[in-house]
TIMI-2910 file (N, C-alpha, C, CB; in pm, 1 decimal, decimal comma, always signed):
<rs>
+----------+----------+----------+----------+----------+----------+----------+----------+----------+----------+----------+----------+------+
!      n_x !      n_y !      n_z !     ca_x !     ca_y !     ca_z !      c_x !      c_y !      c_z !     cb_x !     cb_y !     cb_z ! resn !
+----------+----------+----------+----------+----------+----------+----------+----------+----------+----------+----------+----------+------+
!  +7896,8 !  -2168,4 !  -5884,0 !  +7755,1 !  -2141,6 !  -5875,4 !  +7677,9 !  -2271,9 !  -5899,5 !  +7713,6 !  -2032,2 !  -5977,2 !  Unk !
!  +7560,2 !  -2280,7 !  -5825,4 !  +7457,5 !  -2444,8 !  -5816,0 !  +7343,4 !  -2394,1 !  -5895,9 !  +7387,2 !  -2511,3 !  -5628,1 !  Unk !
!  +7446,9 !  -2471,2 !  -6010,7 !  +7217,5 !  -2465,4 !  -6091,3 !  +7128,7 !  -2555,1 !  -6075,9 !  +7176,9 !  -2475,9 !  -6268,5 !  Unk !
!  +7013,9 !  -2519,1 !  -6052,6 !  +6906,8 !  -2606,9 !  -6082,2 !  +6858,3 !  -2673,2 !  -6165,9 !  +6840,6 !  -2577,1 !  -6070,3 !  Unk !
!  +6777,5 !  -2788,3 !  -6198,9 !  +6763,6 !  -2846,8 !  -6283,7 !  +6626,5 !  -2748,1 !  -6321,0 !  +6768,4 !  -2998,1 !  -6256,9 !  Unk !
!  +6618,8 !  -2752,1 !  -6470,4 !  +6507,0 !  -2703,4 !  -6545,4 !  +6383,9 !  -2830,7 !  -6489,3 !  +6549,8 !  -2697,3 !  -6736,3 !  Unk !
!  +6291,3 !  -2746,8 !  -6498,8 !  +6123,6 !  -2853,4 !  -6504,9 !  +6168,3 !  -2945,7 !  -6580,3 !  +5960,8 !  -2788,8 !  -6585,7 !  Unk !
!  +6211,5 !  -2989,3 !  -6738,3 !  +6202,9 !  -3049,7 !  -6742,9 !  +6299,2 !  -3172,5 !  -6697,5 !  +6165,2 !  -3017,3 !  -6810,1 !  Unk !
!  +6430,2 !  -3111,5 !  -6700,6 !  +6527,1 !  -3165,5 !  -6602,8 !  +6490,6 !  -3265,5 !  -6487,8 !  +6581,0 !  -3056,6 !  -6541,5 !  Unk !
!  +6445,9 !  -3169,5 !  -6479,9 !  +6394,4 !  -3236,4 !  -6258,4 !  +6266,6 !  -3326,0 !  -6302,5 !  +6301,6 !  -3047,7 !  -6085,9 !  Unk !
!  +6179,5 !  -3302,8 !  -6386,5 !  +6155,2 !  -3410,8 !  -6403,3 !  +6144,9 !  -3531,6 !  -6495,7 !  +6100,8 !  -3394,7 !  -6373,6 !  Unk !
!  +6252,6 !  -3524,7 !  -6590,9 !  +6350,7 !  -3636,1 !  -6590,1 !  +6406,9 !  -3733,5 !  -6503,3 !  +6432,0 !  -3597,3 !  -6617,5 !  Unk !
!  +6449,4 !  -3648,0 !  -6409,0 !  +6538,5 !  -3666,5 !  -6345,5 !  +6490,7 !  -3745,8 !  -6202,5 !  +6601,0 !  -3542,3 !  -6340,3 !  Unk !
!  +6334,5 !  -3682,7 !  -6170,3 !  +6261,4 !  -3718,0 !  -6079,6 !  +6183,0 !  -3886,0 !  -6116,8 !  +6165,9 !  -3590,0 !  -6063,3 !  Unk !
!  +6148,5 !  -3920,4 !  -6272,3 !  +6092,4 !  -4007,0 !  -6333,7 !  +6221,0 !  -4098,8 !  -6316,9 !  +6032,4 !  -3966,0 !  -6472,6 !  Unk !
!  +6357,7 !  -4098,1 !  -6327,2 !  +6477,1 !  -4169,4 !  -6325,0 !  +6496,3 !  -4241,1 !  -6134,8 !  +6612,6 !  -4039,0 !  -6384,5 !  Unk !
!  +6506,1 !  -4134,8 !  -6106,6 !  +6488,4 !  -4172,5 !  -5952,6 !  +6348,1 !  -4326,4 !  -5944,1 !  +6418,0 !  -3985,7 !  -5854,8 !  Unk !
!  +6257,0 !  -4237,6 !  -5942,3 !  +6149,2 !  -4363,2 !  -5901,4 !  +6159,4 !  -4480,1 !  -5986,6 !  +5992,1 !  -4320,3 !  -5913,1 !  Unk !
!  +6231,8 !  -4468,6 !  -6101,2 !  +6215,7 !  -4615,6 !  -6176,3 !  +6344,3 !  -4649,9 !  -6109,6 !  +6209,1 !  -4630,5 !  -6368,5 !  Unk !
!  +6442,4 !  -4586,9 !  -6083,4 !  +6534,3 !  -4688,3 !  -6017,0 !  +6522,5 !  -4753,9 !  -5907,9 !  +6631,9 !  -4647,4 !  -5996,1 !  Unk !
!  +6463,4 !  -4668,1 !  -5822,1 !  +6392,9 !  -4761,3 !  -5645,6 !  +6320,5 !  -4832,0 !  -5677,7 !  +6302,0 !  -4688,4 !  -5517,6 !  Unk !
!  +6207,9 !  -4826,2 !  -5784,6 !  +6132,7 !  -4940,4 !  -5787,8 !  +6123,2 !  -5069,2 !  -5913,7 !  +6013,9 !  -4880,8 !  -5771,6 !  Unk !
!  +6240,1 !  -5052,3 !  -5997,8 !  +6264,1 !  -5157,6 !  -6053,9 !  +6422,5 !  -5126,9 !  -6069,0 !  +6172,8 !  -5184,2 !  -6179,1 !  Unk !
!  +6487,9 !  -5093,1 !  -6130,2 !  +6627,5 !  -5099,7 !  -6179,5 !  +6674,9 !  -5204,6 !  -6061,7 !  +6715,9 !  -4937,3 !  -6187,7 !  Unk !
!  +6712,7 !  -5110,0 !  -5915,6 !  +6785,8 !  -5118,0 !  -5820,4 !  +6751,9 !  -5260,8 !  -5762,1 !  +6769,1 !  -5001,7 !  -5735,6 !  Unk !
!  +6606,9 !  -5282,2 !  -5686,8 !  +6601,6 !  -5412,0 !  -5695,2 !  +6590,3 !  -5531,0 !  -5792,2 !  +6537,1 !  -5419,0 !  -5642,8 !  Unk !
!  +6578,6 !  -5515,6 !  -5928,7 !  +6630,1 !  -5578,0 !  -6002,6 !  +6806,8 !  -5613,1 !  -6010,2 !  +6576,2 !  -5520,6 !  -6094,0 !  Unk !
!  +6871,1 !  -5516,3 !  -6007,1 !  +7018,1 !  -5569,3 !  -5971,4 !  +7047,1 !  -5613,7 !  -5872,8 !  +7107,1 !  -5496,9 !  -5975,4 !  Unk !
!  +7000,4 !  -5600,5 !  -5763,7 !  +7000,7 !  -5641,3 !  -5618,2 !  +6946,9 !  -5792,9 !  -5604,0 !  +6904,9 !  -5536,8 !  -5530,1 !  Unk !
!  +6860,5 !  -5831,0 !  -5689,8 !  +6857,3 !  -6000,8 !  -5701,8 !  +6918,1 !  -6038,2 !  -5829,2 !  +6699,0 !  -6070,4 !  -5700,7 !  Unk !
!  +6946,5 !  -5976,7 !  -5915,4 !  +7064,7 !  -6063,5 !  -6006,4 !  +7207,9 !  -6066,7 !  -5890,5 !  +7114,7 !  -5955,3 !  -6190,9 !  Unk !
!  +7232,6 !  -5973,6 !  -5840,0 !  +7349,2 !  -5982,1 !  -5752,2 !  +7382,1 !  -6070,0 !  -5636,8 !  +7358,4 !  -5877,7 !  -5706,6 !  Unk !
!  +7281,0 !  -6099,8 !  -5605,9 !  +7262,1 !  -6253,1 !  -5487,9 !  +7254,4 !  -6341,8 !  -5568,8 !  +7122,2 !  -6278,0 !  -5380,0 !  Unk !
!  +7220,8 !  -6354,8 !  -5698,8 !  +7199,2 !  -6462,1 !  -5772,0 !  +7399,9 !  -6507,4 !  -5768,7 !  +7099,8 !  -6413,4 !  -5946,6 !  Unk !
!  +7460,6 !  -6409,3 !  -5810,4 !  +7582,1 !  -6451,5 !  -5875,5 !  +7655,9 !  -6431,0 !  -5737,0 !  +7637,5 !  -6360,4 !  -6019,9 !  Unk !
!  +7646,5 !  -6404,0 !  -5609,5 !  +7703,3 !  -6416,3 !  -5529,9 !  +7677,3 !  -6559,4 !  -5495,0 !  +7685,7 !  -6322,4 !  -5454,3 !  Unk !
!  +7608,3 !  -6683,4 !  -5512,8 !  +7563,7 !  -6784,8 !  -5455,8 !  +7625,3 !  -6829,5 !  -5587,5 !  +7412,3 !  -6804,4 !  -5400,2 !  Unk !
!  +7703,0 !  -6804,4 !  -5705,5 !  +7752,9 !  -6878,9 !  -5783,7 !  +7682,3 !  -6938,0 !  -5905,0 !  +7793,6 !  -6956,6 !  -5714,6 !  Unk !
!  +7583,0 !  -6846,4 !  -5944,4 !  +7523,9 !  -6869,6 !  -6083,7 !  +7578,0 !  -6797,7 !  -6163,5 !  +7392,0 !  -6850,1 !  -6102,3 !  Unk !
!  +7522,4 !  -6834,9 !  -6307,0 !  +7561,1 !  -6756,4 !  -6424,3 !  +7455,7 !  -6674,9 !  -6496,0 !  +7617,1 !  -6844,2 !  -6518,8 !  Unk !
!  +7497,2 !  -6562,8 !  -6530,2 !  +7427,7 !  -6474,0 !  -6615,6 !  +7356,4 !  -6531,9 !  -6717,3 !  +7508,3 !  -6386,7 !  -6669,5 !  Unk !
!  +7193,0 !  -6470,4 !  -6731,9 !  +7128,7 !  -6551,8 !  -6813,1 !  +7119,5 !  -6434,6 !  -6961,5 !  +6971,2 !  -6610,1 !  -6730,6 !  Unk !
!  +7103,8 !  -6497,2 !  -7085,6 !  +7079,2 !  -6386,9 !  -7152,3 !  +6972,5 !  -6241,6 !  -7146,1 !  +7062,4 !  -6445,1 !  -7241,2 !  Unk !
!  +6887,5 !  -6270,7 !  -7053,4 !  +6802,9 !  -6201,2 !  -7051,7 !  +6871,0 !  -6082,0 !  -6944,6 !  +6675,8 !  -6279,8 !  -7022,3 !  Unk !
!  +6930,7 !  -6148,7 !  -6846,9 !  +7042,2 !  -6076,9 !  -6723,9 !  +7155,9 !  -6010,2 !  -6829,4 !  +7136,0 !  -6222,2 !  -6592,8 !  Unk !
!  +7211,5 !  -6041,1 !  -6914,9 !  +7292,9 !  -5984,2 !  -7004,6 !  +7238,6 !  -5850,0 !  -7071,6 !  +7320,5 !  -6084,7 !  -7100,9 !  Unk !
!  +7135,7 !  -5897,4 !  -7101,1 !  +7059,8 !  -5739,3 !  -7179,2 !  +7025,0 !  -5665,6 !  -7054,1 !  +6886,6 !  -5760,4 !  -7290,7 !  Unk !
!  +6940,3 !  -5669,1 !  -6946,7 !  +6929,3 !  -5611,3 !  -6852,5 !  +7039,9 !  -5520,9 !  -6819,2 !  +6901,7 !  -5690,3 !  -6773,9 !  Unk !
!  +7143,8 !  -5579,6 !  -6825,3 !  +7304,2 !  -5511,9 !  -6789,9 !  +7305,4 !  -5389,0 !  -6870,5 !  +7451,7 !  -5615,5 !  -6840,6 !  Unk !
!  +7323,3 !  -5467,5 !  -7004,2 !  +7328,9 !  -5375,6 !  -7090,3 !  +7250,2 !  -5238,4 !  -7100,8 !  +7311,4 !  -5437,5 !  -7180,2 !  Unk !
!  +7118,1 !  -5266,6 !  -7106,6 !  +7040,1 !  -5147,2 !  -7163,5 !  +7018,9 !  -5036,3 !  -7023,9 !  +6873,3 !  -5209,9 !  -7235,7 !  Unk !
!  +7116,5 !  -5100,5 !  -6886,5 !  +7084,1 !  -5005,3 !  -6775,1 !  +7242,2 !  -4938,1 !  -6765,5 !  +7018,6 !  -5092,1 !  -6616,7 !  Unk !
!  +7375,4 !  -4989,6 !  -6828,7 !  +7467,6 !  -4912,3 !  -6834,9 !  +7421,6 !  -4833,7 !  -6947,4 !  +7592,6 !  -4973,0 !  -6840,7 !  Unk !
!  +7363,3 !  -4867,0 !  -7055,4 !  +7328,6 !  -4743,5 !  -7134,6 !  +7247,4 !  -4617,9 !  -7077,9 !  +7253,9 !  -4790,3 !  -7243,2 !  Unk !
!  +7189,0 !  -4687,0 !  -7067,3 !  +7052,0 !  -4551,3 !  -6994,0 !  +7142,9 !  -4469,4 !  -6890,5 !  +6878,2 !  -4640,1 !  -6870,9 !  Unk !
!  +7213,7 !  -4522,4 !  -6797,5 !  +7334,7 !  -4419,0 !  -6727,4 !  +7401,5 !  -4355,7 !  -6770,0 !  +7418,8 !  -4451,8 !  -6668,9 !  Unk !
!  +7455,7 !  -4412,6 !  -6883,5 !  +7578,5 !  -4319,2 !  -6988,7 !  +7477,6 !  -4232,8 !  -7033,1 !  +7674,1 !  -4406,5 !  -7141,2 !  Unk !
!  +7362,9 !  -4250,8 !  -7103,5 !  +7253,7 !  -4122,3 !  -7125,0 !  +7313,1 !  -4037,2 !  -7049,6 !  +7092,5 !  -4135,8 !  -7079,4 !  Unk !
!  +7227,5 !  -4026,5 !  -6918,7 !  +7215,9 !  -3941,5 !  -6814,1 !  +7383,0 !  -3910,4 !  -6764,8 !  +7113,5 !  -4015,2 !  -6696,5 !  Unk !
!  +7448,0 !  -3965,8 !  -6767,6 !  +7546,7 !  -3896,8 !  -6688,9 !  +7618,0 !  -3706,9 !  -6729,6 !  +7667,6 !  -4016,4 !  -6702,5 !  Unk !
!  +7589,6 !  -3680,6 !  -6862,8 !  +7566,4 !  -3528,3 !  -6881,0 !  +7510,9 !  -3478,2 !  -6788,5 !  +7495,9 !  -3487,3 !  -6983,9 !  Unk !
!  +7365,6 !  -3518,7 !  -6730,7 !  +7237,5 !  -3421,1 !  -6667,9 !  +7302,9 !  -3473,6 !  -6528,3 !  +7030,7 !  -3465,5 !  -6709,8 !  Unk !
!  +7329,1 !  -3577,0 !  -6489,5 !  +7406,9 !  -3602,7 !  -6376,5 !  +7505,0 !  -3561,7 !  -6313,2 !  +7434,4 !  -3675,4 !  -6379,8 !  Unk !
!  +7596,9 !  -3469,0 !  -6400,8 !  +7748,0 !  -3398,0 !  -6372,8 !  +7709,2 !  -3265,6 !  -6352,1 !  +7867,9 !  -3404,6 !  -6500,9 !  Unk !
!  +7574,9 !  -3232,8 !  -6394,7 !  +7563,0 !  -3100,8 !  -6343,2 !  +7472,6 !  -3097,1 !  -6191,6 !  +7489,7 !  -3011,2 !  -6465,3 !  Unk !
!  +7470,7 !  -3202,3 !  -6149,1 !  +7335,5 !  -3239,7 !  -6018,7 !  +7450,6 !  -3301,3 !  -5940,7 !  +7166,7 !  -3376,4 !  -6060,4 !  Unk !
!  +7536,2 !  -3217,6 !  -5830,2 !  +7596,6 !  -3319,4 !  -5734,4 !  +7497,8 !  -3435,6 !  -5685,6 !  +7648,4 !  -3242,1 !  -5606,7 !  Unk !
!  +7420,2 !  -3392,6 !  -5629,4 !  +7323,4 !  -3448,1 !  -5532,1 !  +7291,4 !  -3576,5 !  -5579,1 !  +7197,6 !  -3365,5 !  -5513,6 !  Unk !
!  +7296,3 !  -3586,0 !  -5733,1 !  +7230,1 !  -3709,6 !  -5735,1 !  +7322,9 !  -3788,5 !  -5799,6 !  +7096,8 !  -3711,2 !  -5798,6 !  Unk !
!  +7424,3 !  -3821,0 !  -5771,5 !  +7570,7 !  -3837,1 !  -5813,1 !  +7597,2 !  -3960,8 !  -5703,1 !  +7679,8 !  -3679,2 !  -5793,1 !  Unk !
!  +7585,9 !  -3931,3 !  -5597,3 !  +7634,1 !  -4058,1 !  -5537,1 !  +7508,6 !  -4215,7 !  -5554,9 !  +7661,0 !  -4005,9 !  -5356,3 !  Unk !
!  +7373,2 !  -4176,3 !  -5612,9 !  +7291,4 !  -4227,8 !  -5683,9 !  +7320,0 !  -4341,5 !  -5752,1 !  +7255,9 !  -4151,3 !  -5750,1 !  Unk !
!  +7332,1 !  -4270,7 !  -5859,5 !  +7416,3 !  -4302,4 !  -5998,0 !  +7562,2 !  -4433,6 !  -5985,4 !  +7493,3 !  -4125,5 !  -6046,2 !  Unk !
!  +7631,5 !  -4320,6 !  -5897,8 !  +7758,5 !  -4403,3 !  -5871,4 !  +7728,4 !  -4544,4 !  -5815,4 !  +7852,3 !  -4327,9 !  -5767,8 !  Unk !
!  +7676,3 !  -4514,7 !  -5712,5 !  +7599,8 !  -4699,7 !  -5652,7 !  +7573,7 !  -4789,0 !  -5736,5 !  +7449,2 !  -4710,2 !  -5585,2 !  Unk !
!  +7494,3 !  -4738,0 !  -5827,8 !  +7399,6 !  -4811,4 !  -5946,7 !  +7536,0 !  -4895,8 !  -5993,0 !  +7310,7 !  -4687,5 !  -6094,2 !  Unk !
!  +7619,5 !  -4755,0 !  -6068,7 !  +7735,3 !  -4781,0 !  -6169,0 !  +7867,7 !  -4904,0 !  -6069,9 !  +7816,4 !  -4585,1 !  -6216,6 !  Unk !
!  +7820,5 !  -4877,7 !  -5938,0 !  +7926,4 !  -4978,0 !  -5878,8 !  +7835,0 !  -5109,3 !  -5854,8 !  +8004,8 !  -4917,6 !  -5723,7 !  Unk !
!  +7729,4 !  -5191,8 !  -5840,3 !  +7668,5 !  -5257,8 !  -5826,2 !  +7633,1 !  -5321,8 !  -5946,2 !  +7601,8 !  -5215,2 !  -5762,4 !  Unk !
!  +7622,7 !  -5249,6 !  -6099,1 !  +7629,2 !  -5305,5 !  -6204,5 !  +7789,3 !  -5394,1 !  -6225,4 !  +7593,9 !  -5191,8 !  -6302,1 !  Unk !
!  +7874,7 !  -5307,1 !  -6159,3 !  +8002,1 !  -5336,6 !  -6213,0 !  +8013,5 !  -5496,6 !  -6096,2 !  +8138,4 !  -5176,4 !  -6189,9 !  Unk !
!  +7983,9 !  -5475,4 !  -6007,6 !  +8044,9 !  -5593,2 !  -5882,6 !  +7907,8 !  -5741,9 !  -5973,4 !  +7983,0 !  -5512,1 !  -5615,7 !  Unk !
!  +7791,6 !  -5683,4 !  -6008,7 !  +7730,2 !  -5846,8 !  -6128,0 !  +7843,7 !  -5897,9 !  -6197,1 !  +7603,7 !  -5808,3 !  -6284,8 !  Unk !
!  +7905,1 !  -5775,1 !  -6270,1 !  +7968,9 !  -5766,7 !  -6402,3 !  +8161,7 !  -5886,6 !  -6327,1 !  +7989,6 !  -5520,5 !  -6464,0 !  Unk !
!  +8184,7 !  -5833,7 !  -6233,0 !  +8294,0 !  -5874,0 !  -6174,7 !  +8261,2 !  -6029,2 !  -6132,2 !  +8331,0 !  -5774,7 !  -6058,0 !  Unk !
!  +8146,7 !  -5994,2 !  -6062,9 !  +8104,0 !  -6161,6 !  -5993,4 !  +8119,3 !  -6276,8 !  -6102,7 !  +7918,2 !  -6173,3 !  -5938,4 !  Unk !
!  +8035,7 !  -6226,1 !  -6214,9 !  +7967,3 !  -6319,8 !  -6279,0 !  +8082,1 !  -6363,0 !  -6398,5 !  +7817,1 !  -6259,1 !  -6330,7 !  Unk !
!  +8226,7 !  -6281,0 !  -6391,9 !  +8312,5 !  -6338,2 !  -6483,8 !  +8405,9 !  -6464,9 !  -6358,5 !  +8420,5 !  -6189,6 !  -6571,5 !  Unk !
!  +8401,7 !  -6417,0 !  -6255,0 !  +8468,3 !  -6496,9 !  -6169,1 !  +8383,0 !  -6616,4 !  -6186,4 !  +8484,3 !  -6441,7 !  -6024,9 !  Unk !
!  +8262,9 !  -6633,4 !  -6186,3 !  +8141,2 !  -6773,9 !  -6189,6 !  +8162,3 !  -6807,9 !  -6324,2 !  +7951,0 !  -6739,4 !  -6160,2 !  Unk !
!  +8197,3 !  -6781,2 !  -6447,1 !  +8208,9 !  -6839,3 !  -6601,9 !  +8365,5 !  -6886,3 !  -6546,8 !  +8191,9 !  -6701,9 !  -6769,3 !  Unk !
!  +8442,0 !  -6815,1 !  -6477,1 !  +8578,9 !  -6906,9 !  -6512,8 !  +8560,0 !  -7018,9 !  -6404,6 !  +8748,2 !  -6816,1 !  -6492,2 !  Unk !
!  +8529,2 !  -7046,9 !  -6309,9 !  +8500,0 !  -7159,9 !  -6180,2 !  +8388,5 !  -7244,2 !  -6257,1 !  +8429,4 !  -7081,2 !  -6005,7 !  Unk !
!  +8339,9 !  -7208,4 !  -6335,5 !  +8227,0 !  -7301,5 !  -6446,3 !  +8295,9 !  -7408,0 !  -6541,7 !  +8142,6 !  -7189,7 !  -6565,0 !  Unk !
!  +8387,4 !  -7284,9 !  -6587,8 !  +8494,6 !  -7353,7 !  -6725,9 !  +8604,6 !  -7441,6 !  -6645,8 !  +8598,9 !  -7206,8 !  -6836,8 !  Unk !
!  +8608,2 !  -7392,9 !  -6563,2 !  +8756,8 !  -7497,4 !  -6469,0 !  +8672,6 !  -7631,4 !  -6402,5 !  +8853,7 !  -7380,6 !  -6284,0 !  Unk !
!  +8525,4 !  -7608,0 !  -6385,2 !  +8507,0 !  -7715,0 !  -6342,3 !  +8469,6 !  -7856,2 !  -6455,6 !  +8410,8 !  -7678,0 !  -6248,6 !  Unk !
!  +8454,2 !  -7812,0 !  -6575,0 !  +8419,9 !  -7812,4 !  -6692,1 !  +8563,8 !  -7922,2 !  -6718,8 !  +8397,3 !  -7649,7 !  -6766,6 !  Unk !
!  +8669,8 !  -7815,9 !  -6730,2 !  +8805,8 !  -7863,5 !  -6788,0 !  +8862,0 !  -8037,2 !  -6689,2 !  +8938,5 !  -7699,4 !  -6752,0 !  Unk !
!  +8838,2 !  -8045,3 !  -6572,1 !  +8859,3 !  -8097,7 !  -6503,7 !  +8809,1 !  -8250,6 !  -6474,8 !  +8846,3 !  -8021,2 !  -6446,4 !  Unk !
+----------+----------+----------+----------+----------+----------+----------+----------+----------+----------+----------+----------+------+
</rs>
């Protein structure tokens, strides 16, 4: 059986949506060109990371009951992870160039 999200649910859930199209998403979307061109994470890009895998782990309860907005989420959670991947590959090509 498909439940619906409660009012306040949905709009949670609706307030989560629009802050992600209009800041989260393109916010990771230029840290992510940043570290594809071979920069390094700045501290401020570090907390950013941080406090937006938190805010997902929040939500992912209210998220497991909402297929729909699941493949959402997942993007986010794979696009945080490919910064997170990039940007250890750019600290070790930093340190090797470093060592050398």
């Amino acid at each position: 059986m498909i439940s619906l999200p409660s009012p306040k649910e949905k709009g949670i859930l609706i307030a989560q949506l629009v802050n992600l199209s209009s800041q989260v998403i393109p916010r990771a979307l230029t840290i992510h060109s940043r570290m594809k061109l071979g920069e390094k994470l700045t501290n401020r890009d570090l907390d950013y990371l941080r406090q937006n895998l938190r805010s997902v782990g929040r939500m992912l309860p209210t998220i497991d009951s909402y297929k729909d907005y699941q493949p959402i989420y997942a993007g986010l959670i794979y696009l945080l992870h490919e910064i997170i991947r990039i940007a250890v590959e750019n600290e070790s090509e930093h340190r090797t160039l470093l060592l050398t």
